[in-house]
C-alpha positions, 0 to 999 in steps of 0.5 A, spaced: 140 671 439 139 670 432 147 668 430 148 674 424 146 679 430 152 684 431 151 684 438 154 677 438 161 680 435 161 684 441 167 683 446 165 679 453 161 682 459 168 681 462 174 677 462 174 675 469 171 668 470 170 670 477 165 676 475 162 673 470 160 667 474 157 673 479 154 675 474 150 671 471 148 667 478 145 675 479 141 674 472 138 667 473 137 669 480 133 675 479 128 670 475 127 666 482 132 661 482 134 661 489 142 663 490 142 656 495 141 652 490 148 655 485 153 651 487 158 653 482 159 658 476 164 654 472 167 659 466 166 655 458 171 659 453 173 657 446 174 662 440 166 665 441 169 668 449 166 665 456 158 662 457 158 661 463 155 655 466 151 654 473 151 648 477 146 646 481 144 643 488 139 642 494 142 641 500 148 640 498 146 633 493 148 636 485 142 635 481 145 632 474 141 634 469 139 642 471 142 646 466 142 654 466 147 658 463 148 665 459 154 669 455 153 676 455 157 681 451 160 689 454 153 691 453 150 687 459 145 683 453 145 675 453 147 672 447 146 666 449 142 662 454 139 657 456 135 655 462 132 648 465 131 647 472 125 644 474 123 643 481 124 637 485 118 634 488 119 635 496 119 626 497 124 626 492 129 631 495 128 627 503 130 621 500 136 624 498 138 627 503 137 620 507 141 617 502 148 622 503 146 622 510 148 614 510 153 614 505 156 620 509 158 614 515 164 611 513 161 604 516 155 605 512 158 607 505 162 601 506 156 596 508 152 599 501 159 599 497 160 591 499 153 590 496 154 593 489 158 589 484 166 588 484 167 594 478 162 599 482 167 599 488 170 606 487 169 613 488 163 615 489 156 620 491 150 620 491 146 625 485 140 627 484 136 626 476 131 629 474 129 628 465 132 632 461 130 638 457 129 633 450 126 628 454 119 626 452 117 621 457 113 624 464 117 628 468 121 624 474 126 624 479 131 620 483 137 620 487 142 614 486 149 613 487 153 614 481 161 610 481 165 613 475 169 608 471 175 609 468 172 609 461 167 607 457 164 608 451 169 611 446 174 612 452 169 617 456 168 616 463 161 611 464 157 612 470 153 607 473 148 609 478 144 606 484 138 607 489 139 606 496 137 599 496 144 598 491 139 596 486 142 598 479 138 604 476 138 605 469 134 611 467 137 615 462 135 621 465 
């Protein structure tokens, strides 16, 4: 909606973040988003009143870079919105199945953890990615296993990510 609109001034749909989140998860669902796949509706608030967020996942596995999201005023119109969640190719989804399966035995995550390297140690789950909205490059997909570090560039959280042979993935997705 264009930002001098009058609708944008308008006060939020609701202030409850938890009917909000209902809300937007009816109004993304009723274009074909499969409600199996929200797994959380999380409330953004600033000055402008509450965007809500969903995020997504496939048999239990987040998938990272899918993004759906939607503010609407007290006249039930969105005034702001955006949508990227692309299907994810059937392979892909059962080799990420397989790969939480393993690391969801405890002896299994230990034997994988001890291949990785000494500051990939920590806590830890299995992700799926896909290329991201602004990506240029062919469409792709993969699981990994993301390890957040304590911090990184300019003190924010790093990831570093790796596929089910604990080989380091680099893809900026």
């Amino acid at each position: 909606m264009n930002g001098g609109a009058p609708e944008v001034g308008l006060p939020d749909w609701s202030t409850d973040p938890t009917a909000l989140g209902a809300h937007v998860t009816a109004y993304f669902e009723s274009f074909g988003v499969s409600s199996c796949q929200v797994t959380d509706a999380q409330a953004l608030g600033g000055s402008g009143g509450l965007t809500i967020d969903l995020v997504r996942s496939i048999g239990g596995i987040i998938v990272g870079e899918s993004s759906a999201y939607a503010k609407f005023n007290n006249q039930d119109q969105s005034t702001s919105e955006g949508f990227y969640w692309p299907a994810i190719p059937a392979d892909v989804v059962t080799s990420a199945r397989a790969f939480h399966d393993m690391v969801a035995d405890p002896a299994q995550l230990a034997a994988y953890k001890a291949k990785l390297p000494a500051d990939a140690q920590g806590e830890g789950g299995v992700v799926l990615h896909h290329t991201s909205s602004s990506s240029t490059t062919p469409f792709a997909a993969a699981a990994t296993y993301d390890v957040v570090m304590s911090a990184g560039l300019l003190g924010l959280p790093a990831v570093l990510s790796f596929d089910a042979n604990d080989n380091p993935v680099s893809m900026a997705w």
